[in-house]
C-alpha positions in Angstrom: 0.0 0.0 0.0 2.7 2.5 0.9 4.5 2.3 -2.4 0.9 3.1 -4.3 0.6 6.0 -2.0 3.8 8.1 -3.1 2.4 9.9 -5.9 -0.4 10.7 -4.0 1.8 12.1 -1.0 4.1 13.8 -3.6 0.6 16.2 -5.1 -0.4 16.7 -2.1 2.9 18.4 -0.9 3.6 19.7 -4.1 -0.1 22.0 -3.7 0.7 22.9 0.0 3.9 24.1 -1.0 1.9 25.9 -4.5 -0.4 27.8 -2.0 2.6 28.6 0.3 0.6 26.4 3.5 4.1 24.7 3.8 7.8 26.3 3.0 8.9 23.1 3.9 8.3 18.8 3.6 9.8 16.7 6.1 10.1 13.7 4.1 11.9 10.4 3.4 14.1 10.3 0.2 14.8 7.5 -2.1 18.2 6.1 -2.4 20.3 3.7 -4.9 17.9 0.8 -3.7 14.5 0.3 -2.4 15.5 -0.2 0.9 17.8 2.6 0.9 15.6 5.5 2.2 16.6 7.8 4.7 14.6 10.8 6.3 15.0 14.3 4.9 14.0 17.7 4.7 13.0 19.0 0.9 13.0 22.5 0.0 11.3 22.5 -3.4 8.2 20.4 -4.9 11.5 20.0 -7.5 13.1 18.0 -5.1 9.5 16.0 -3.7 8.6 15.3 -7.3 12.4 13.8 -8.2 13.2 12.5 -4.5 10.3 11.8 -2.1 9.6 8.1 -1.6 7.2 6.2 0.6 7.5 2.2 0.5 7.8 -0.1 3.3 11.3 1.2 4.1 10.1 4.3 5.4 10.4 3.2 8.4 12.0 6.6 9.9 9.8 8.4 12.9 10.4 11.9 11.1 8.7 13.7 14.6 12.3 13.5 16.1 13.5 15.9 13.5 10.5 18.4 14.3 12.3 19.5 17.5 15.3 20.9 15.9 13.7 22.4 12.5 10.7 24.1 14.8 13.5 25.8 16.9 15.0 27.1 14.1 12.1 28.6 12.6 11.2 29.9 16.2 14.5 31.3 16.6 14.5 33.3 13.4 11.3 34.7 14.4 12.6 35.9 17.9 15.3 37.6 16.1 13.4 39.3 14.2 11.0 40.2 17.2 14.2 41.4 18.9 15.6 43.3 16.4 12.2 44.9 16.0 12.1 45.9 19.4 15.4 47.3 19.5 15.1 49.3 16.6 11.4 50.6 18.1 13.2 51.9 21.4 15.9 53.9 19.1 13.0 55.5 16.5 9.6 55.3 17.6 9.1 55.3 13.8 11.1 53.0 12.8 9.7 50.4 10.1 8.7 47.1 11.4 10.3 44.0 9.7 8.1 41.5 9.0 8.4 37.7 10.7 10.3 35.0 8.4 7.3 32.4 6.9 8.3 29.5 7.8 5.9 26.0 8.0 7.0 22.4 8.0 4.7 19.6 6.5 5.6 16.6 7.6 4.0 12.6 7.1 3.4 10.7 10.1 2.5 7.0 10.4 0.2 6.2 13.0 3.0 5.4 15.4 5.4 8.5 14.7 1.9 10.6 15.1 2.4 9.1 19.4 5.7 10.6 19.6 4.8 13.6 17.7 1.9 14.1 20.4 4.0 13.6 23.2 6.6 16.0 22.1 4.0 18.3 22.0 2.9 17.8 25.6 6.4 18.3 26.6 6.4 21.9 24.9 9.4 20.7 22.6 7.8 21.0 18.9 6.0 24.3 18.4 2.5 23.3 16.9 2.2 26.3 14.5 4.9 25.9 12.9 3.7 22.2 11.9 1.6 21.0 9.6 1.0 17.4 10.2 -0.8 14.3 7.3 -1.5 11.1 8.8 -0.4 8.4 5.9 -1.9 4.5 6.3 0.9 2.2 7.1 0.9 -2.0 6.9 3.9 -2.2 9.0 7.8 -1.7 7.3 10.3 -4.1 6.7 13.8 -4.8 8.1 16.5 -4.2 5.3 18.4 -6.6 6.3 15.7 -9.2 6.9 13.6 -8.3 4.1 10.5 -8.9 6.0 8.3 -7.2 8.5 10.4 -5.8 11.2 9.3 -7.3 15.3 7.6 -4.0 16.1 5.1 -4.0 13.0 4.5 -7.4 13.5 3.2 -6.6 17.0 2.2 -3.2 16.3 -0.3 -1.4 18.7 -2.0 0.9 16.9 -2.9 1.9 13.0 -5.2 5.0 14.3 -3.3 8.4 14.2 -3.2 11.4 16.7 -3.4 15.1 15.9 -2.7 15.2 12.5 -4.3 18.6 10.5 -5.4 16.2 7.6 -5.4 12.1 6.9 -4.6 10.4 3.7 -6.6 7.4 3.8 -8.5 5.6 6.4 -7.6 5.9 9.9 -6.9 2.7 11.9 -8.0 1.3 15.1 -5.7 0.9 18.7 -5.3 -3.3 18.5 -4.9 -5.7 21.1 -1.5 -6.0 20.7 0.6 -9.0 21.2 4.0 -6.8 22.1 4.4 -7.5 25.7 4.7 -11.3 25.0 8.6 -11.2 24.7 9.0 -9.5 27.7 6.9 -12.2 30.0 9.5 -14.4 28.4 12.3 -12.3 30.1 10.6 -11.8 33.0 10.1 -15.7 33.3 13.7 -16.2 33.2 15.8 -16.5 36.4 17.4 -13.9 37.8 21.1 -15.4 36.4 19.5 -16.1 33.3 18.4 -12.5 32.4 21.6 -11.0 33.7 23.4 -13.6 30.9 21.1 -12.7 28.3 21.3 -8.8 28.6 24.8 -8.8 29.6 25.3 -10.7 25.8 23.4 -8.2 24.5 24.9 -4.6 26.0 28.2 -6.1 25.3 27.9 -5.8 21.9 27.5 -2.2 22.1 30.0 0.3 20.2 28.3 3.8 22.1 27.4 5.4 19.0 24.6 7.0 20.7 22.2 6.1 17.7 19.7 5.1 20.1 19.7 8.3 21.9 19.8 10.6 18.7 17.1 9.0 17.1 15.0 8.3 20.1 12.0 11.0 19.8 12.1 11.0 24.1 15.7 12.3 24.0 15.6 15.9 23.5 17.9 17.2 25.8 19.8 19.9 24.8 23.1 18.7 26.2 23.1 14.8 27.3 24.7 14.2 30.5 26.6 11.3 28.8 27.9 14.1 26.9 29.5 15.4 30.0 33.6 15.3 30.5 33.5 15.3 33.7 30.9 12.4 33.7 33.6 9.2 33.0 31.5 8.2 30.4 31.7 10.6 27.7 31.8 9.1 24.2 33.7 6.6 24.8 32.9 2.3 24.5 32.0 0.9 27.7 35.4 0.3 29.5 33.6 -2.4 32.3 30.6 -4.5 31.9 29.1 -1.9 34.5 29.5 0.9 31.9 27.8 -1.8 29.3 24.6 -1.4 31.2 24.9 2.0 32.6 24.4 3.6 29.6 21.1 1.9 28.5 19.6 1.9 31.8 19.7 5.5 32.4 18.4 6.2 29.4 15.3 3.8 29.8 14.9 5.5 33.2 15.1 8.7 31.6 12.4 7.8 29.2 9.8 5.9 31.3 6.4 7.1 30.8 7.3 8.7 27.9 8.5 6.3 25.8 6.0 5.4 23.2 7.9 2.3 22.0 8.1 3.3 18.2 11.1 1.0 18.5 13.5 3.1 16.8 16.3 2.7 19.0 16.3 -1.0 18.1 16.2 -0.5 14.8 19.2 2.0 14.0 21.2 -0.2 16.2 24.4 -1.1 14.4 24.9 -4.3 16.7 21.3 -5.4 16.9 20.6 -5.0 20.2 16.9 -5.5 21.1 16.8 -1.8 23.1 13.1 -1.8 22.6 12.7 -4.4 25.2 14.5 -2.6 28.0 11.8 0.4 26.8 8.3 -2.0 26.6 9.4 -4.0 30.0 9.3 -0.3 31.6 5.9 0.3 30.1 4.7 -2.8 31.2 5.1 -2.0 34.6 4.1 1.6 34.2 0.8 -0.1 33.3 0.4 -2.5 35.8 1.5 -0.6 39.1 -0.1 3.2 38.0 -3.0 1.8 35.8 -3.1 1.4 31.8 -1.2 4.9 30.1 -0.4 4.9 26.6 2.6 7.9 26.2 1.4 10.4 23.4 -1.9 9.0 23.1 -3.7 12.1 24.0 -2.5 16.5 25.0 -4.9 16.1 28.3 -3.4 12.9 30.5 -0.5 13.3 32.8 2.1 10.7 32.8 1.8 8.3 35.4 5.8 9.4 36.9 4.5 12.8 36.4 1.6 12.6 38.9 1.0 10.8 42.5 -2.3 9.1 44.2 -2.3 7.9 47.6 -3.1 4.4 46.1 0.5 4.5 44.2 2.4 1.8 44.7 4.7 1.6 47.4 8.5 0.8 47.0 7.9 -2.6 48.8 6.2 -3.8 45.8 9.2 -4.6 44.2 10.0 -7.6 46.9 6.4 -8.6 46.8 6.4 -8.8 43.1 9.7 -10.8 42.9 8.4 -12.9 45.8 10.7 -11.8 48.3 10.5 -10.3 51.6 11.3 -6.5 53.0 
């Protein structure tokens, strides 16, 4: 279905550009191959009609990118707000310079459209400056694989959230069957999940791909980013380090994460980072009651809000079957 839909999404970017809605599309571009598409950010309905591709390796969550293209438009209207101001409080006459047009259109599947929503909550995408089409999706494919990726094949929801328009029919929220592999985790032994995620973190190389294309990392500066932190850019020198990382970034995330899975799938070494993410959501649900992160502007995340009838830190021992 996706690969029928391009031409469609191509005219319908190409008039919103025509009737100046849009100065910008936020986009995926077509490579050598078919699976070689990458997100990008076209300037001209040129470069959409020649460039812009949507097939089943558009797999990208292009709401991510919002954050740092909204802040520049924002900032090029607060210099010119400034610069206005300044120049009122020297001439009272003094012309006023009109504010730069700047709006980005940008496609979202129904899962980027969660992340996209819960970017908004957290005040880091300015909503005017976005214009925002819901496109269909029946899941992507891994490109290495060649077949649908593990988070379309469990995917838990084809309906989309906030979008100005919809291309095609929305979807509903499923029944999904994502938490499955993490029961089979938490079914394990103690030993036997430290073995199986100690083989996984040790694989990783700290690119930071799963932080710079997670749409819940939006810090301006990244405390792993910080010298004087030991662990700044640099490969995991202990096995400590190894899981260090990944686990304060899941904590960072939780109840905010809204498990598009993109950390997983940028990951050079393959590690399943989602399931650190969906075992955190998993007991988000079961211990505050059922939240879905970026499903709706009103709801306040369950680590963002407290109830006498929260859980208790004790519930940790009673859930593992231990004893305070």
């Amino acid at each position: 279905m996706q690969s029928e839909m391009t031409g469609e999404l191509v005219s319908r970017a190409k008039a919103l550009l025509a009737d100046k809605t849009v100065q910008l599309v936020l986009g995926w571009r077509r490579g050598l191959f078919d699976y070689d598409v990458t997100p990008s950010l076209f300037t001209s309905a040129d470069d959409v009609e020649k460039n812009f591709v949507y097939n089943e390796y558009s797999a990208a969550n292009l709401s991510k990118y919002l954050v740092k293209e909204t802040r520049k438009i924002e900032t090029a209207k607060n210099t010119v707000r400034a610069n206005n101001a300044l120049a009122k409080q020297k001439d009272a006459n003094a012309e006023t310079q009109a504010e730069p047009e700047a709006k980005i259109l940008v496609f979202l599947k129904p899962c980027d459209t969660y992340s996209f929503t819960e970017l908004l909550k957290e005040h880091r995408i300015f909503r005017s400056d976005v214009y925002a089409i819901g496109v269909p999706c029946d899941g992507m494919k891994d490109p290495e694989k060649r077949e649908l990726s593990e988070r379309c094949a469990v995917c838990k929801s084809k309906k989309h959230i906030g979008c100005d328009e919809l291309i095609g029919e929305d979807g509903d929220v499923r029944d999904s069957a994502r938490f499955d592999e993490v029961a089979k985790l938490e079914a394990m032994t103690e030993e036997e999940r430290f073995a199986f995620w100690q083989n996984e973190l040790s694989r990783c190389i700290r690119c930071n791909a799963c932080r710079d294309v997670c749409p819940a990392c939006t810090c301006t500066t990244c405390v792993f980013d910080n010298p004087a932190s030991g662990a700044a850019q640099k490969v995991a020198a202990s096995s400590f380090e190894e899981s260090m990382y990944h686990i304060i970034r899941a904590w960072h995330v939780a109840g905010r994460c809204t498990d598009c899975g993109e950390c997983s799938r940028v990951c050079p070494q393959r590690i399943p980072l989602h399931l650190i993410n969906r075992k955190f959501i998993k007991d988000i649900d079961e211990l505050y009651g059922s939240y879905t992160a970026g499903s709706d502007m009103e709801t306040k995340p369950p680590m963002l809000t407290y109830r006498t009838s929260d859980a208790e830190p004790d519930i940790i021992y009673s859930r593992s079957g231990g004893t305070l």
